[in-house]
N, C-alpha and C positions, 0 to 999 in steps of 0.2 A: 427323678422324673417319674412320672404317674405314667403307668398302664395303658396306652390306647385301647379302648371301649370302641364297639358297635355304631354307639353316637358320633362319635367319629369320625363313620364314614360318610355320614350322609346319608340321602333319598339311593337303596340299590336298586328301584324298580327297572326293571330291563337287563339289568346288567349279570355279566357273568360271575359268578361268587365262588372262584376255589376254596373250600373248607378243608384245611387239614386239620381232623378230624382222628382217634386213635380206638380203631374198630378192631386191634389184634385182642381178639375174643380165641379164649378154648375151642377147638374142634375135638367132634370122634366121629368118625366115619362121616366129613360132611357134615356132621350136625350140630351145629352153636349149642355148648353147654353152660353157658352163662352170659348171657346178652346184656349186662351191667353197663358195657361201654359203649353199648350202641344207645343205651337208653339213657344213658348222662348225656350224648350228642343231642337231644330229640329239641331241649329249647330252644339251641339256638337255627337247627335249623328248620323245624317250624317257624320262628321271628322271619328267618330269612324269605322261605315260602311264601309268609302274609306280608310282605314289602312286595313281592312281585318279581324277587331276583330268579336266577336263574342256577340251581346249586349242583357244582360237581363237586361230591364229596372226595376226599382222597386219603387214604391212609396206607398202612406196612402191614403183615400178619406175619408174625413167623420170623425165621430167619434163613429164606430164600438164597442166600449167598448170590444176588445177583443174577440173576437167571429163570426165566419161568420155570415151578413147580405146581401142576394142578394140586398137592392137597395143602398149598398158600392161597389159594385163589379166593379173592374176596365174594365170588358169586354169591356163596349162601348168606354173606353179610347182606349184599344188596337187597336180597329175599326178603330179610327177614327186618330191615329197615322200610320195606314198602307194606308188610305188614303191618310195621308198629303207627309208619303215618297213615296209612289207610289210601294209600295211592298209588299210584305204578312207580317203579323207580327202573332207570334204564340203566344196564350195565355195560360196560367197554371193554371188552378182551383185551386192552394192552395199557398200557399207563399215558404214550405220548403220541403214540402212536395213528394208523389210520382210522382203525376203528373209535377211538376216544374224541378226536378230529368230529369223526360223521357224526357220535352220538352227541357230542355239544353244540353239532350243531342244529342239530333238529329242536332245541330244548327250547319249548316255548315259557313264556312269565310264569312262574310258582313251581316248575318241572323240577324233578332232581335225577340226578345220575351220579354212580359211581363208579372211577374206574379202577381198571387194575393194581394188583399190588405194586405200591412202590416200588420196593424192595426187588422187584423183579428187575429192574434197571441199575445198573453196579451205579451208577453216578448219584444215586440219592443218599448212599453210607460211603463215597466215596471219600479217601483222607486226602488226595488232591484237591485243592478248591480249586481249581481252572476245569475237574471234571463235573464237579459237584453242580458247580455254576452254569455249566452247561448244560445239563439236565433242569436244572430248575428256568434257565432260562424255555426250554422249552416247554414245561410246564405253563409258564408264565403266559405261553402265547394262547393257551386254553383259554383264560378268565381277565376279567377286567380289573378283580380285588381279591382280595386273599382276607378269607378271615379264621386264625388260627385259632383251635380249639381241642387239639389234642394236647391235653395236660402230661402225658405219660412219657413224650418224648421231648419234654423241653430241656431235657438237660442233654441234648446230643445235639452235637451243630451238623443235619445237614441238608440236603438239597430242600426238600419240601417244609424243612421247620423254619433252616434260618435263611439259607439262599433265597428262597422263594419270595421269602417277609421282604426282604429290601429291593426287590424287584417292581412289587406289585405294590398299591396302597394297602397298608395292611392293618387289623386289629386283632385283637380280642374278642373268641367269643364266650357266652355267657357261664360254661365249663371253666377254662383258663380265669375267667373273673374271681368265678366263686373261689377255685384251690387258692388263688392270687389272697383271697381276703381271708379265709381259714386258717392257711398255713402263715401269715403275716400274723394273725394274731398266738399262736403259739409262738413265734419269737420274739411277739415286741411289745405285746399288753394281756398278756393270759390273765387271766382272773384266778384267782387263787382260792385252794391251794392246787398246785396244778402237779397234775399224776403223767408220768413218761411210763409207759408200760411196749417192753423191750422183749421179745421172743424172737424165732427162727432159728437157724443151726447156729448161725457163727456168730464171735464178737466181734471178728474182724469186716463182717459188713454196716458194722456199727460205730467203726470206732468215733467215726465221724462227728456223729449224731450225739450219742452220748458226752465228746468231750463238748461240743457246742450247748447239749442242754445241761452239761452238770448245772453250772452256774445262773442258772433259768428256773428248773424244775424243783419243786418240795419235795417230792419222792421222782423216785426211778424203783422198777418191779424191775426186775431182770426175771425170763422161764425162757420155754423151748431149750432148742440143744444148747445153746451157749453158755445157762445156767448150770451147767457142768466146768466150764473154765473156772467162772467165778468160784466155785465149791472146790476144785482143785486149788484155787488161790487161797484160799482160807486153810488148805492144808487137809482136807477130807480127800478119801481113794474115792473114784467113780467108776470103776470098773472097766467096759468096755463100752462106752458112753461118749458121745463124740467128745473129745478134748481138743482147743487147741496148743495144744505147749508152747508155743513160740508167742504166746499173748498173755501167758502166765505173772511176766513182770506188767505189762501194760495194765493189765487187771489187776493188780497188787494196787499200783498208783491212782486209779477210779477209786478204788476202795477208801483208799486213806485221803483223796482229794472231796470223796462226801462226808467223811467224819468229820473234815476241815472247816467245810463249808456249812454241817450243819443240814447237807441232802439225806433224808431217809433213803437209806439204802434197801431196798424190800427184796430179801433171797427167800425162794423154795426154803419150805424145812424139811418137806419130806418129796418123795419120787415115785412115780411107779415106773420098778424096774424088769423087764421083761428078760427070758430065754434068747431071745433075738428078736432081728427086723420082722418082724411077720404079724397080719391081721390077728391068725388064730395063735400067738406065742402065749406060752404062759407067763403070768405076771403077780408080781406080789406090790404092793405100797410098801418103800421103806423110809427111814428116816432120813435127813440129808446127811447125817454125819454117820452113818451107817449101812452107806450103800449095798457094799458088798458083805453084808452082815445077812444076807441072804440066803437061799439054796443054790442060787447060781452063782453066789460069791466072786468073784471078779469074773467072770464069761457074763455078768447081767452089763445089760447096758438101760439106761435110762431114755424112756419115749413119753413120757409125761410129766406134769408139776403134779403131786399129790392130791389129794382132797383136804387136809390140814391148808396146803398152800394156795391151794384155789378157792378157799374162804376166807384166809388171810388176803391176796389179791383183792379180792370182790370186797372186802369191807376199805380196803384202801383207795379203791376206784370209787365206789359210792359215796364217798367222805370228801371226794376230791371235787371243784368248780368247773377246772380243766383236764381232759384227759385226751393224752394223744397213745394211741397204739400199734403198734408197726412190728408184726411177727408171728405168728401161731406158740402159745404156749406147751405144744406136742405134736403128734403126729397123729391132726387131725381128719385125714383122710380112713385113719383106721376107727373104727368106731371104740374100739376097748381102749384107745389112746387120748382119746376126744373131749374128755370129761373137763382139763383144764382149762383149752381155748373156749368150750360153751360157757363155763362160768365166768369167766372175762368178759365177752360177745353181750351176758347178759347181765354184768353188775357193768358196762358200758351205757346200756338201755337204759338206765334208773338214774342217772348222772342229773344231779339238778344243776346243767350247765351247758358247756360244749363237750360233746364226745367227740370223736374223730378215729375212724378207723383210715389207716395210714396206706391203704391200698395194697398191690401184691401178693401176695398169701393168705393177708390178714381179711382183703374183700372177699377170697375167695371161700375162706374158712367160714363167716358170716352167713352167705349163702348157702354154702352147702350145709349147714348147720339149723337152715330152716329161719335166720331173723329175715327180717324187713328191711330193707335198706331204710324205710323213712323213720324206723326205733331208732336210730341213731343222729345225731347232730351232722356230721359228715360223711362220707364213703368216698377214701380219693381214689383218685382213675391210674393213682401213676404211683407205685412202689418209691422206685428209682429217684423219681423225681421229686417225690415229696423229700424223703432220706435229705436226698441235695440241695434241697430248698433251706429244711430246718439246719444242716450243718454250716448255712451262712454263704454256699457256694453260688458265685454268678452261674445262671442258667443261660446258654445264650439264644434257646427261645425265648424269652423272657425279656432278656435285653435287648433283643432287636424289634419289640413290640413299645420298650419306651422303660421298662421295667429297671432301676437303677436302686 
């Protein structure tokens, strides 16, 4: 079954429009440090606005545990969403409450309003569905339609993704469309030769992913911490370098399942390995098969892909049609660690094809790293759910919009 779309629903002029929407943006002190997902929401509900509907957006921040916390509070989201449209935006101090009541109800054709954190209501992550249900059913009595557009939590069933969707006439908006047609195409017609570039700590948030695309992908790059198992699996020391042990066989079988297949397998050859976790630690570049052939000799731990292997990387990304990326090649938040994830970031940019950065660390890495979101082909909104998309997993935001 195909996807309900926008078109879908009809003329919304007048009508109430709950958007769930996925506005858990970074805080520091109060202040949105990267507004990426408030500005992926901005099409569809502008669309919404120039229909005449009447938009309460709604999303989670955090993980509130069910209960108001002020530094969950969507406030400075709403803020800073009435800046990006240029209008006033009204905010509800509670999710289903009195106040969300008064503020929807005052909302005249083109208004928008957002209320309170979900999550501040145990029944929106509740594992009951007799509670879950009842919360969305009162959500439900807010709006006239529901049009869902938080991509980041489609892979979670609950009150406002999926309860809320069969309550209310529901779609797709034009966010959920786009990951919808992106990540469809990385599983089902990539253009070739199509590049998997695999980072973050572990293998084990991967294993998914990878067994799904061995048999899909020309190459797979494996960095970040995980590229440490692998180099342990091939039989090199890494020092004190995140390992997982318990993935050591599982990693043996990748290994020998791309030689089978004929997948370029693309490992680090060398590392930059550091004294410890720290911005200012000292650090040397070693080889991959020479870790601890250092001065910190097993006390180094590895926090980068090399500069030998972030050229190898980047000529295999730019070589490739399709490239999907999903991880930091290091610990890009330290600047002396950062050198792999930028050269990835920017042999992404130069892809004569689709890029696709895979959300979660890897959006975050991009931004703080000074690209553009529009250098790239894609930017997803949803880590989690991209992962679970490519591993072939039913979503059941997804499936309850039509998605089969």
């Amino acid at each position: 079954m195909a996807l309900r779309t926008l078109d879908s629903l009809g003329s919304l002029a007048g009508k109430r429009v709950i958007v769930r929407v996925d506005f858990n943006v970074p805080l520091k002190d109060g202040v949105i440090t990267d507004d990426g997902r408030v500005r992926a929401a901005l099409p569809t509900i502008d669309h919404l606005i120039g229909q005449g509907a009447r938009v309460i957006a709604c999303s989670h921040l955090g993980r509130p545990d069910g209960a108001p916390d002020p530094k969950y509070s969507l406030e400075p989201v709403a803020q800073r969403l009435s800046e990006l449209l240029g209008k006033p935006v009204a905010f509800a101090g509670d999710t289903v409450g009195e106040s969300a009541e008064q503020v929807v109800a005052a909302l005249a054709d083109g208004d928008v309003a957002v209320i309170e954190n979900l999550r501040f209501n145990p029944g929106e992550t509740a594992k009951d569905a007799g509670e879950r249900r009842a919360f969305a059913e009162q959500l439900a009595s807010l709006g006239d339609t529901l049009v869902s557009d938080g991509f980041g939590v489609v892979h979670r069933k609950q009150a406002s993704v999926y309860d809320l969707a069969e309550l209310l006439p529901s779609a797709a908006g034009y966010l959920i469309e786009k990951e919808v047609e992106v990540l469809d195409r990385l599983t089902e017609n990539p253009e070739r030769p199509y590049a998997v570039v695999l980072g973050g700590s572990k293998v084990s948030d991967k294993l998914g992913v990878i067994e799904h695309l061995l048999p899909r992908a020309d190459k797979i790059l494996v960095g970040g911490g995980m590229l440490f198992t692998f180099l342990a699996a091939l039989g090199h020391k890494v020092g004190k370098s995140l390992l997982e042990a318990d993935q050591l066989e599982t990693v043996k079988g990748y290994i020998a399942t791309a030689q089978e297949r004929g997948v370029e397998l693309v490992l680090p050859v060398d590392a930059v390995m550091a004294s410890g976790f720290a911005a200012d630690a000292d650090h040397v570049v070693a080889a991959a098969d020479a870790l601890e052939d250092t001065a910190f000799g097993a006390e180094g731990m590895g926090l980068d892909i090399g500069p030998k292997s972030a050229e190898l990387f980047a000529d295999a990304i730019r070589s490739s049609r399709t490239v999907f990326w999903n991880g930091p090649m290091g610990v890009f938040e330290m600047p002396a660690f950062a050198a792999g994830t930028r050269a990835v970031a920017q042999a992404l940019t130069e892809v004569d094809g689709l890029s696709v950065v895979g959300g979660g660390d890897s959006a975050a890495a991009v931004r703080q790293l000074g690209f553009d979101d529009a250098a790239f082909g894609h930017i997803s909104t949803g880590g989690g759910a991209s992962l679970e998309f490519l591993e072939g997993k039913k979503l059941p935001g997804l499936e309850v919009l039509g998605w089969a």
